[in-house]
N, C-alpha and C positions, 0 to 999 in steps of 0.2 A: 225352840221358842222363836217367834218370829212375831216383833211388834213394827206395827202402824199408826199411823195416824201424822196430829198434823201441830207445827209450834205455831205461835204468834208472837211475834216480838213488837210489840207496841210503840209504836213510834209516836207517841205523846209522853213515852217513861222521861225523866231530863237526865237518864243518859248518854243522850242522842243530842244535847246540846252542847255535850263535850266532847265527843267521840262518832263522827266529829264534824264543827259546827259548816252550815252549808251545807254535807254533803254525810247525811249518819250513817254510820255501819255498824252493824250489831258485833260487837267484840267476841275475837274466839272463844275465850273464856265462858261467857254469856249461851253460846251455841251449846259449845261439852257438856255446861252444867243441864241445858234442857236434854240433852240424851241420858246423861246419869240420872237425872227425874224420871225419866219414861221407863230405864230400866228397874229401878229402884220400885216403880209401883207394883211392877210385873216379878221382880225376880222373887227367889226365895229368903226367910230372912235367915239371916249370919251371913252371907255372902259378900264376897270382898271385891270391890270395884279397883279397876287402877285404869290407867288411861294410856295406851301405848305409841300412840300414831295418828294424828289427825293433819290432811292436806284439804286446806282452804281453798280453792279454784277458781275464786271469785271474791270482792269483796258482796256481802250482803248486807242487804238495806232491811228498812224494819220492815215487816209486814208478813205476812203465811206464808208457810212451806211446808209441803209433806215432808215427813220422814222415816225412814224402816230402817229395824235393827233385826239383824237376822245371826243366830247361834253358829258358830261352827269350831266344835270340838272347845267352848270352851271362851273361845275367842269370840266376840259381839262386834259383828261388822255393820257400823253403821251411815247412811247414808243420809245427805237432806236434799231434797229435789225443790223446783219449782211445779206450782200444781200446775200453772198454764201448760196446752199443749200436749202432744200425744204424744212424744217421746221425753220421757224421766232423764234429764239433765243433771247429772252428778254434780253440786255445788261444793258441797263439804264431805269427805268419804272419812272415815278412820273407823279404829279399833279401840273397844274398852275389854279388856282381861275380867274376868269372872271367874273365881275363886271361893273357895268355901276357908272360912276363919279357922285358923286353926292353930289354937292356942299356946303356946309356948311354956303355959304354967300350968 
């Protein structure tokens, strides 16, 4: 699996009047959950998401940015770029676990 495409983080949301004020940044939090969206559209259903490792490299303001999540063994290595420019700029990188549910009852 290997998804593309691109977030938008809205910088009229009024989460950006607290977080924070002067100067917004789109909270980590806020990023993760647009990559568990993206994969969640894509994945299979019963599959079990968890979040292992994410390194922030930048703060980020509101506005678009590419992003690709690329499969490996299991493990969802995902990336969020600036679209400006001809070299893809690592802003946000981590890992989401992808697991199949498996029930204990």
């Amino acid at each position: 699996m290997d998804i593309t495409g691109t977030f938008y983080f809205d910088p009229s949301d009024k989460i950006y009047h607290d977080h924070f004020p002067g100067c917004p940044v789109v909270p980590g939090s806020l990023i993760i959950s647009a990559f568990m969206e993206a994969i969640r559209q894509e994945e299979i259903n019963g599959s079990f998401l968890s979040v292992e490792d994410f390194r922030f490299k930048e703060f980020i303001q509101p506005g678009e940015y590419g992003f690709r999540v690329k499969d490996k063994n299991g493990k969802l290595i995902c990336g969020l770029y600036l679209l400006k420019g001809e070299k893809k700029k690592a802003l946000v990188t981590g890992i989401i676990a992808s697991q199949m549910n498996e029930s204990k009852f």
